[in-house]
Residue frames as a rotation matrix with the C-alpha (Angstrom) as fourth column:
UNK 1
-0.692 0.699 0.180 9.64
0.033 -0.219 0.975 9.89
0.721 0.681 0.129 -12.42
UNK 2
-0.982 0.169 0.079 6.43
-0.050 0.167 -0.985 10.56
-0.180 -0.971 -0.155 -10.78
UNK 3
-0.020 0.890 0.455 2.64
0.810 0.281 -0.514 9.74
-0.585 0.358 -0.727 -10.99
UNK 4
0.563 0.602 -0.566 1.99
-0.115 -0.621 -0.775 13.27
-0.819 0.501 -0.280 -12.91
UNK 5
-0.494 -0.703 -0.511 4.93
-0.658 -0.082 0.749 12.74
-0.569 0.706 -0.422 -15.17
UNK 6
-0.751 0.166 0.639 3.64
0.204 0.979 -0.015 9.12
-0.628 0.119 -0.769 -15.85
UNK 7
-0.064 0.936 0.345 0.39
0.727 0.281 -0.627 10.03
-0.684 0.211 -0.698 -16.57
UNK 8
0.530 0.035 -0.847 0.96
-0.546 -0.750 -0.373 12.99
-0.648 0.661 -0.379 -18.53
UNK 9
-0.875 -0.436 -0.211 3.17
-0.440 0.532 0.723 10.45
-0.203 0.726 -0.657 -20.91
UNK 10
-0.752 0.605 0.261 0.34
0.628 0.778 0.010 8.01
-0.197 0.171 -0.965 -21.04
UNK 11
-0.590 0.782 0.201 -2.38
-0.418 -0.509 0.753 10.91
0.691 0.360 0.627 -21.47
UNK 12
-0.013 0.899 -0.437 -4.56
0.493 0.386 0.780 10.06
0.870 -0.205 -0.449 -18.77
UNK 13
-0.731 -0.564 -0.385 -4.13
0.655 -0.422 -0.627 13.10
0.191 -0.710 0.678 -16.08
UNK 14
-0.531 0.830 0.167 -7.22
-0.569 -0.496 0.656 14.71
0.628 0.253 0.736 -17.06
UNK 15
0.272 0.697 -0.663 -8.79
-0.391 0.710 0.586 11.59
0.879 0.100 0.465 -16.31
UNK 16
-0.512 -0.252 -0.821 -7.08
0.835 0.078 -0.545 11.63
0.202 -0.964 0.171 -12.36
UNK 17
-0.957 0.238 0.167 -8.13
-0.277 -0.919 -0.279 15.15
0.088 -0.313 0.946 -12.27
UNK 18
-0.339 0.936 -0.100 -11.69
-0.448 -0.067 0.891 14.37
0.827 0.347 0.442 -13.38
UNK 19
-0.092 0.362 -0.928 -11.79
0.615 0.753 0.233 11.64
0.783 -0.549 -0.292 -10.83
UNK 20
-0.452 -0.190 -0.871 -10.58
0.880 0.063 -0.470 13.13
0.144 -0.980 0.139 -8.03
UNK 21
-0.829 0.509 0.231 -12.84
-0.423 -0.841 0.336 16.14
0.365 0.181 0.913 -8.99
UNK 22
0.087 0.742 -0.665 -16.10
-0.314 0.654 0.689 13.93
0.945 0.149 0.289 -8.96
UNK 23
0.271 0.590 -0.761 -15.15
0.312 0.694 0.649 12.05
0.911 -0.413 0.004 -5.97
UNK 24
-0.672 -0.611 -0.419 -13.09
0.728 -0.442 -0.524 14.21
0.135 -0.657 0.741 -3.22
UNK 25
0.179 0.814 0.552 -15.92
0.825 -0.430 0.367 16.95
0.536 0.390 -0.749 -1.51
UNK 26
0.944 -0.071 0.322 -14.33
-0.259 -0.762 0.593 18.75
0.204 -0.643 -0.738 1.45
UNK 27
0.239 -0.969 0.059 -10.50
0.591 0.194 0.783 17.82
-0.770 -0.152 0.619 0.78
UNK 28
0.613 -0.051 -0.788 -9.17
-0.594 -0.687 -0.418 20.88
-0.520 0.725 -0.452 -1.68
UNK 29
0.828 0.289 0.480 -8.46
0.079 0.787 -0.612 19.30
-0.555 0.545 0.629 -4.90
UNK 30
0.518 -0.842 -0.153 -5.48
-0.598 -0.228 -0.769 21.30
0.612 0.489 -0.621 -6.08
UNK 31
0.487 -0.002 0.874 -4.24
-0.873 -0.039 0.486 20.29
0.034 -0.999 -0.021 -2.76
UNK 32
0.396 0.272 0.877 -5.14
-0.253 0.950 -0.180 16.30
-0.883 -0.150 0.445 -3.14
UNK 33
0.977 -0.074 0.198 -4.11
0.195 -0.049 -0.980 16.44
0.082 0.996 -0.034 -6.91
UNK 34
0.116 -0.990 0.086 -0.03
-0.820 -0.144 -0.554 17.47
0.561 -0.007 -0.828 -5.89
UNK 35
0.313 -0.369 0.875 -0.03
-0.843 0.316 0.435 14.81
-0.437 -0.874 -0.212 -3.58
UNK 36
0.517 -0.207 0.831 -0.34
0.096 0.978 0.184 12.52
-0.851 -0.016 0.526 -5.53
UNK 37
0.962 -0.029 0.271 1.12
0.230 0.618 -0.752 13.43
-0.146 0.786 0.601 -8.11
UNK 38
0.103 -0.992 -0.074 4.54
-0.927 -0.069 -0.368 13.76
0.359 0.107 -0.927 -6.57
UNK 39
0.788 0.151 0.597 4.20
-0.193 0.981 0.008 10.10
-0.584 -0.121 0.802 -5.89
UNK 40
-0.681 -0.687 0.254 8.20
-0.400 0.639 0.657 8.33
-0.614 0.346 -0.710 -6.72
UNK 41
0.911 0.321 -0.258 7.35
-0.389 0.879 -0.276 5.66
0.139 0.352 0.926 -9.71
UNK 42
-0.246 -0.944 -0.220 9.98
-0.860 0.108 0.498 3.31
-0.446 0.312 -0.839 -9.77
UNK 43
0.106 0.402 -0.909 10.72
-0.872 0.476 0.109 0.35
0.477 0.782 0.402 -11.75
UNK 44
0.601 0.557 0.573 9.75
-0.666 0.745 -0.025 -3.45
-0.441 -0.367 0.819 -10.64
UNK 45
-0.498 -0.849 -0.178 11.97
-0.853 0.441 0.279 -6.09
-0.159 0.291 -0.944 -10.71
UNK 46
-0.598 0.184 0.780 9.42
-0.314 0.841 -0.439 -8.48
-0.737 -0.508 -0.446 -9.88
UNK 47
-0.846 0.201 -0.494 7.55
-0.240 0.684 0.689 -11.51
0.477 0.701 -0.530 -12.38
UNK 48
-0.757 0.520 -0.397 5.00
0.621 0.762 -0.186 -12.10
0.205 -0.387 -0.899 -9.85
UNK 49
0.279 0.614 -0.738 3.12
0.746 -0.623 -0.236 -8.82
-0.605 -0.484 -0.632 -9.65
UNK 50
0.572 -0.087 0.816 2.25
0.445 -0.803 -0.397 -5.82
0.689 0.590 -0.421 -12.60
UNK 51
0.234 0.016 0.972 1.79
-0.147 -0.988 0.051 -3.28
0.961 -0.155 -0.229 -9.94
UNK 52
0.132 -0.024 -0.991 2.55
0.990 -0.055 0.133 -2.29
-0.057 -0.998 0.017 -5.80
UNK 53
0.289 0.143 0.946 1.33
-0.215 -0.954 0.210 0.95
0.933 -0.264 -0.245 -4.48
UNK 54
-0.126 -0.975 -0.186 3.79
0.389 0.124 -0.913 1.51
0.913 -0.187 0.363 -1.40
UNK 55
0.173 -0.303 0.937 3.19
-0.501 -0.846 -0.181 3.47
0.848 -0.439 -0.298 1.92
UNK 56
-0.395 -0.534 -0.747 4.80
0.734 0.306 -0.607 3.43
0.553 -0.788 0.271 5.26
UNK 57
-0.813 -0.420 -0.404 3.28
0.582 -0.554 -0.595 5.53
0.026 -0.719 0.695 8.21
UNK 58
0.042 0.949 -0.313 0.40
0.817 -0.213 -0.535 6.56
-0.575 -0.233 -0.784 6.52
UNK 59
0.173 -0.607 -0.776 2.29
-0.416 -0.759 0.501 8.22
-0.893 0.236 -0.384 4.10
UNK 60
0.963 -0.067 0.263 2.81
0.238 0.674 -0.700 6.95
-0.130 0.736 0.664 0.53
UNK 61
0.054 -0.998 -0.029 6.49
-0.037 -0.031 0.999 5.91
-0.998 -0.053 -0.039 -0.55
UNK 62
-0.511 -0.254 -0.821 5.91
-0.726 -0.383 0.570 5.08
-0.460 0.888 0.011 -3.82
UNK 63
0.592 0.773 0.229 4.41
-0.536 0.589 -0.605 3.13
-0.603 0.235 0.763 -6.71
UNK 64
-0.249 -0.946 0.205 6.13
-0.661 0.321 0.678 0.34
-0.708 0.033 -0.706 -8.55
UNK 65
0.888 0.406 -0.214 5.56
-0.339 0.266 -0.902 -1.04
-0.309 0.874 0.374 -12.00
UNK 66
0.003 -0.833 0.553 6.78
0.312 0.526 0.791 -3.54
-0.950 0.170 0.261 -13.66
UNK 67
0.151 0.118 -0.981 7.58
-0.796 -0.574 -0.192 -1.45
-0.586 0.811 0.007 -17.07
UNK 68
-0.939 -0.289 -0.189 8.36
-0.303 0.429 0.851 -4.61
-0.165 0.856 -0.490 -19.55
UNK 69
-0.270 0.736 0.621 4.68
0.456 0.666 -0.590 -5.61
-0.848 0.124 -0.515 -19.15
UNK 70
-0.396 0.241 0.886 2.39
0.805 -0.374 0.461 -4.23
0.442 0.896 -0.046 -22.55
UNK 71
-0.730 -0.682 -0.047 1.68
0.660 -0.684 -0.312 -1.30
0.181 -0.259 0.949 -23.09
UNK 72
-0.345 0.659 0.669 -2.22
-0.486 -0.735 0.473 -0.68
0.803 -0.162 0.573 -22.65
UNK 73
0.376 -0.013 -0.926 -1.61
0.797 0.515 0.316 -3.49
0.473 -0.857 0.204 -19.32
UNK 74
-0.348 -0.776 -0.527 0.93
0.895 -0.108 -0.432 -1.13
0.278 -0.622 0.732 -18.18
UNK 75
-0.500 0.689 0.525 -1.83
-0.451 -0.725 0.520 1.96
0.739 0.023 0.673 -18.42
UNK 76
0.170 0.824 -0.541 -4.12
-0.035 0.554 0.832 -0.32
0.985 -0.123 0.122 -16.64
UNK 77
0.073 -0.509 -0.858 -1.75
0.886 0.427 -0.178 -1.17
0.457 -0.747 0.482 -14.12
UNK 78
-0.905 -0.302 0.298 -0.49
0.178 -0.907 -0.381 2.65
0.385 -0.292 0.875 -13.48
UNK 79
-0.454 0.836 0.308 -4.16
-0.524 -0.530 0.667 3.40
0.721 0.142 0.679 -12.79
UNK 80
0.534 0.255 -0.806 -4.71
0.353 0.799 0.487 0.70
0.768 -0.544 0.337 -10.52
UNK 81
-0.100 -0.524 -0.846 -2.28
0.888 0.336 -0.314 1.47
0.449 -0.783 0.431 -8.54
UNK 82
-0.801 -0.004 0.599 -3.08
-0.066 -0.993 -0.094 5.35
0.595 -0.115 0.796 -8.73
UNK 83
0.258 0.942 -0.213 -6.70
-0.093 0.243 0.965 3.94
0.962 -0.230 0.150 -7.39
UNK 84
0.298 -0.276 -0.914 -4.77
0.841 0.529 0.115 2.44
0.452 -0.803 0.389 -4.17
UNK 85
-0.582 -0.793 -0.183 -2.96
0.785 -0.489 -0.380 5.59
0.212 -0.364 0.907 -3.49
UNK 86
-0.473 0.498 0.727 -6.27
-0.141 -0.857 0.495 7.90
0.870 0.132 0.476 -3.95
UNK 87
0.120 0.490 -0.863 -7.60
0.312 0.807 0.502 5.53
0.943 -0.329 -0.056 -1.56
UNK 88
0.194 -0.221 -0.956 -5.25
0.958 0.252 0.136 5.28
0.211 -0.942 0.261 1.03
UNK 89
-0.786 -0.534 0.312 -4.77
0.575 -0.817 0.052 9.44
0.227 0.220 0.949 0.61
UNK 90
-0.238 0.933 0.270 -8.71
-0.421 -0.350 0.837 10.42
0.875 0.085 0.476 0.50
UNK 91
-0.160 0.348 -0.924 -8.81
0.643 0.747 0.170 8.55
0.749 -0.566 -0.343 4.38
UNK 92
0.452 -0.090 0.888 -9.86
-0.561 -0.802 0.204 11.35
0.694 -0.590 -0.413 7.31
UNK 93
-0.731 -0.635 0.250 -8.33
-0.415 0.122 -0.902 11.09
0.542 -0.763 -0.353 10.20
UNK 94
-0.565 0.536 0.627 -10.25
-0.724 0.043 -0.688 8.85
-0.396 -0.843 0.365 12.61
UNK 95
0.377 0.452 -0.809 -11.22
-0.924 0.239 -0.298 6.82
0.059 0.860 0.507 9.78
UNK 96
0.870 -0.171 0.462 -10.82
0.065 0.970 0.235 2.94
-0.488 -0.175 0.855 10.15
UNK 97
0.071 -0.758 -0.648 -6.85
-0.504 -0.588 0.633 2.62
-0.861 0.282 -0.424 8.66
UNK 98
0.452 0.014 -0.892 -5.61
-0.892 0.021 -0.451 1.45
0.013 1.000 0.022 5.34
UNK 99
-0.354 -0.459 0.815 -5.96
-0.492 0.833 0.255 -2.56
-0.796 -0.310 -0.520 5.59
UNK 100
0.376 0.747 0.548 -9.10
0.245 0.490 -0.836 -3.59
-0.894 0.448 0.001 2.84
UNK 101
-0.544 -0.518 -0.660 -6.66
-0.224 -0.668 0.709 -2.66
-0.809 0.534 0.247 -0.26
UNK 102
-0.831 0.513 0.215 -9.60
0.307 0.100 0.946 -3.90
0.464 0.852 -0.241 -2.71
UNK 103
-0.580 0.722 -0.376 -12.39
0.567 0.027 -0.823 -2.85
-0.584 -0.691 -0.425 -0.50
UNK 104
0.337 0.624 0.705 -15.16
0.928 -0.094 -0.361 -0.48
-0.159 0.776 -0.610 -1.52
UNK 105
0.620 0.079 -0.780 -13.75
0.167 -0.985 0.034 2.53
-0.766 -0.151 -0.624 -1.06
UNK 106
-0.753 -0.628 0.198 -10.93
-0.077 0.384 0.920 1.30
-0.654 0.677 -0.337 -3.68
UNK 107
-0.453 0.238 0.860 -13.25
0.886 0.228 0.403 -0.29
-0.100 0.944 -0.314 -6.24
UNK 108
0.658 0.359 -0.662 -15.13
0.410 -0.908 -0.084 3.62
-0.631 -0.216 -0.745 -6.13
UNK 109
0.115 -0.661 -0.741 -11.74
-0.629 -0.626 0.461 5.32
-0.769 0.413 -0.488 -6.97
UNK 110
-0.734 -0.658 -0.168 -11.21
-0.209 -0.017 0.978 2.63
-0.647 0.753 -0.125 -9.91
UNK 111
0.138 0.959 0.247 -14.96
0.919 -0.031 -0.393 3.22
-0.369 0.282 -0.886 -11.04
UNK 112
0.842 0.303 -0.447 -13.92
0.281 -0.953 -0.118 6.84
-0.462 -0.026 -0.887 -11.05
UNK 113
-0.057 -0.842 -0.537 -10.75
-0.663 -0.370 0.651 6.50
-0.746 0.393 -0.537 -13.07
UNK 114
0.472 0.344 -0.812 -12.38
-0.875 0.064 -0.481 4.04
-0.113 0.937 0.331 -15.42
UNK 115
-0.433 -0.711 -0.554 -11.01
-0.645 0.674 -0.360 1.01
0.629 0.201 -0.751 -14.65
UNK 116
0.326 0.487 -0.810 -11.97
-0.138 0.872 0.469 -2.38
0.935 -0.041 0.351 -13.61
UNK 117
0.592 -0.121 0.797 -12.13
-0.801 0.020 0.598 -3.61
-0.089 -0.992 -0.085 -10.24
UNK 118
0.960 0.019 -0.278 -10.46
-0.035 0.998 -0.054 -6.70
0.277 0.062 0.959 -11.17
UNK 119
0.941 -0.306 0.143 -7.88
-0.099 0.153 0.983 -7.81
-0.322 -0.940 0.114 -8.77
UNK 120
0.086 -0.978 0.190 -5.18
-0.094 0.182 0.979 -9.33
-0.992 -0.102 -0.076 -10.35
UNK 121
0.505 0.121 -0.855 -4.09
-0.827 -0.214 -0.519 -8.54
-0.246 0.969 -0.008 -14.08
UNK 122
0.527 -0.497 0.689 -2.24
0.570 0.808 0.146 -10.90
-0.630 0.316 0.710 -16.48
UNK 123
0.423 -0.622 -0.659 0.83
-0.853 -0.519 -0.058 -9.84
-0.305 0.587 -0.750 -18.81
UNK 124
0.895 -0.445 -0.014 2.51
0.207 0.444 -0.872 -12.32
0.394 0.778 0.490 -21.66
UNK 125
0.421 -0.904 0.074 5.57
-0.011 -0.087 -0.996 -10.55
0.907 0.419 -0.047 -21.76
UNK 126
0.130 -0.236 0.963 5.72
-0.913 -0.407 0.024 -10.79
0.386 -0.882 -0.268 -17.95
UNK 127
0.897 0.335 0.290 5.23
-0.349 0.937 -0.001 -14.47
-0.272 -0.100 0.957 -17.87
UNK 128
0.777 -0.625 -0.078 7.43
0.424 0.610 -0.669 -15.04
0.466 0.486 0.739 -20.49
UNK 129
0.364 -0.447 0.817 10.24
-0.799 -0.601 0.028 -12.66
0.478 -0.663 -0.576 -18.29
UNK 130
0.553 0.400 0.731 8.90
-0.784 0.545 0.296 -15.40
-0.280 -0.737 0.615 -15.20
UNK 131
0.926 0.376 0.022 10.09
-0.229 0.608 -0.760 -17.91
-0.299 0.699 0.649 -17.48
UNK 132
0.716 -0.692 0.090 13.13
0.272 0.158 -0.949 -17.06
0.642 0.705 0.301 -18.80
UNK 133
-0.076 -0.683 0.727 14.48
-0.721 -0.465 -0.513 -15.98
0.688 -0.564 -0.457 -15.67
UNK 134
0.866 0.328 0.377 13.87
-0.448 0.843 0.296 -19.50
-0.220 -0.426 0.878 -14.10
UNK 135
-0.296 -0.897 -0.328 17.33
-0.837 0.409 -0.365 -21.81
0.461 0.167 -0.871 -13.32
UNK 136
0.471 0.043 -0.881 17.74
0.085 0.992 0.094 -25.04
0.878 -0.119 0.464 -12.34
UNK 137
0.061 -0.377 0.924 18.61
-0.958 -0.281 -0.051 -24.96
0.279 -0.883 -0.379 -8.03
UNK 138
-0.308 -0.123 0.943 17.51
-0.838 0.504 -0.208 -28.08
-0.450 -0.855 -0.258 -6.98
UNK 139
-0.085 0.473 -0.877 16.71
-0.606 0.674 0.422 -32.07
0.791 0.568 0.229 -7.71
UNK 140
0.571 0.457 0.682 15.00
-0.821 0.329 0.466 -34.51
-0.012 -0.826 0.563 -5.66
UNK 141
-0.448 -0.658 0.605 16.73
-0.778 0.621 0.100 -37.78
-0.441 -0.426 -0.790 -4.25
UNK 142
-0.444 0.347 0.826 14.41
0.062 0.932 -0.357 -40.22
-0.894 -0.107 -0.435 -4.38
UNK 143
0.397 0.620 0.677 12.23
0.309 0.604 -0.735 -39.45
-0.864 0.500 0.049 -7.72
UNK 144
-0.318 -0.818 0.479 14.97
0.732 0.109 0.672 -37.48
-0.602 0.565 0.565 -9.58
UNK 145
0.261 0.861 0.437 12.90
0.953 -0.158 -0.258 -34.57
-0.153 0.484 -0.862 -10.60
UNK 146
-0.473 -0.699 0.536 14.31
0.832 -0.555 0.009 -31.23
0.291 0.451 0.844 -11.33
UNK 147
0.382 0.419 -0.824 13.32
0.715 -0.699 -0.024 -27.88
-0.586 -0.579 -0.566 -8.81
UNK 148
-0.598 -0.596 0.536 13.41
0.735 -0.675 0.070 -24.33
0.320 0.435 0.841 -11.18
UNK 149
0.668 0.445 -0.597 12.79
0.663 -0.721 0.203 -21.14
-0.340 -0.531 -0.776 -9.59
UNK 150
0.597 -0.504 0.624 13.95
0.264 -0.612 -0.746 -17.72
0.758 0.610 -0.232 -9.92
UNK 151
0.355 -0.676 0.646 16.08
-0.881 -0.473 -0.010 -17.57
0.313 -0.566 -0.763 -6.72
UNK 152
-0.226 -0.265 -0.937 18.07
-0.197 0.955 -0.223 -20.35
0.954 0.134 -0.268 -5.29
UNK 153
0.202 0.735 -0.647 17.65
0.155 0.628 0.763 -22.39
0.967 -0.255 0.013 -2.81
UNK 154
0.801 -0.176 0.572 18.65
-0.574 0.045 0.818 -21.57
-0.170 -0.983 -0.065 1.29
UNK 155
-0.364 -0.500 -0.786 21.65
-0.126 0.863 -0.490 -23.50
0.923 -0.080 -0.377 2.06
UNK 156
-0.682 -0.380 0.625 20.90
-0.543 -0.311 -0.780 -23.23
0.491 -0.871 0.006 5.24
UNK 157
-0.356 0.763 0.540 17.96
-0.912 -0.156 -0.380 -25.28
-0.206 -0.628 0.751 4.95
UNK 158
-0.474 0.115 0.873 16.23
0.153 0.987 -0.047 -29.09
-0.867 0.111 -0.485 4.89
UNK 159
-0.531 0.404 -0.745 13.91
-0.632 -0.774 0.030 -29.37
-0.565 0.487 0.666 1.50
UNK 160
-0.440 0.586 0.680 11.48
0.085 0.781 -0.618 -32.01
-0.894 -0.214 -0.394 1.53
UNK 161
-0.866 0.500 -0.018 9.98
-0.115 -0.164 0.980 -32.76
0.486 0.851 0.200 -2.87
UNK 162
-0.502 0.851 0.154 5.87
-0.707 -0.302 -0.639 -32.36
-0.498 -0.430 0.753 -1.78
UNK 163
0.240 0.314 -0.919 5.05
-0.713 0.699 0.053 -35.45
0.659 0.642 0.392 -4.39
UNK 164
0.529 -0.081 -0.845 7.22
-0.287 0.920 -0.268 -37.91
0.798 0.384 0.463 -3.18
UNK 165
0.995 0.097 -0.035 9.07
0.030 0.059 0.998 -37.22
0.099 -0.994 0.055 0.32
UNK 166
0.289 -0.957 -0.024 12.64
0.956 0.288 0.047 -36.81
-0.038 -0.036 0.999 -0.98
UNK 167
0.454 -0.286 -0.844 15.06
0.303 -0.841 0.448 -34.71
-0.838 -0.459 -0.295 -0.18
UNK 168
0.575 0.082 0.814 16.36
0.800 0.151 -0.580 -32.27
-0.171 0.985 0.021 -2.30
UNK 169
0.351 -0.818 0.454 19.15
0.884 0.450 0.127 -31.63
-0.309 0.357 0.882 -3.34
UNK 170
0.563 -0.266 -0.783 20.79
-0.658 -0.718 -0.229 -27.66
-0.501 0.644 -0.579 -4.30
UNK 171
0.665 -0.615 0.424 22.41
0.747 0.552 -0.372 -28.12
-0.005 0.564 0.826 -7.56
């Protein structure tokens, strides 16, 4: 899939176009408008993050969404991340590079696509995911407390509980 596919499912391509109409003045919009939207989506394994706009080189690789989140979060998200990519796409050459990924030139593009600047979303059904994909790796020596995460522990390493100073144990 890719960002025009996406957004043409969700209805909200007009509403890229419009932006990048509005804010883009001497970069040709048909032009700026295929790039991105041959943008890869792909899907997000991760619990710890909606969204991750991708590039390498100065180049975008892709955008990644985590698709179990809801389903006017996961709009939100897609748009967010489309914001990052207009961003880091709409830079001239000679132009400080693409380090401030919330900066102003960012909160702009998600002014102009109608979305909130607000940094980090929340998702339920991502939590609960977080949650349910939690095991039991590790327990401390000394106070006997139970370690649950969603990957296991290193063998290869020492692992010190941060409460109480025991070691701890892979189960």
């Amino acid at each position: 899939m890719t960002v025009k596919q996406i957004a043409e499912q969700f209805y909200l391509w007009r509403q890229i176009e419009i932006a990048v109409e509005n804010l883009l003045a001497d970069i040709t919009v048909a032009e700026f408008l295929e790039k991105i939207g041959n943008i890869p989506i792909k899907s997000s394994w991760s619990t710890r993050r909606l969204g991750a706009y991708v590039s390498m080189g100065g180049e975008p690789v892709c955008i990644r969404l985590q698709l179990a989140q809801e389903h006017d979060n996961l709009k939100q998200t897609f748009l967010h991340e489309v914001a990052h990519a207009c961003d880091h796409l709409s830079r001239k050459a000679g132009q400080r590079s693409y380090r401030l990924a919330h900066g102003v030139a960012w909160k702009i593009w998600a002014e102009g696509l109608g979305i909130s600047s607000q940094r980090c979303g929340e998702s339920n059904a991502i939590r609960q995911l977080h949650q349910k994909r939690l095991k039991l790796v590790g327990k401390c020596v000394k106070c006997g407390i139970e370690i649950n995460r969603v990957r296991c522990l290193n063998r290869n390493r020492v692992y010190t509980h941060s409460n109480c100073g025991g070691k701890i144990e892979r189960v």
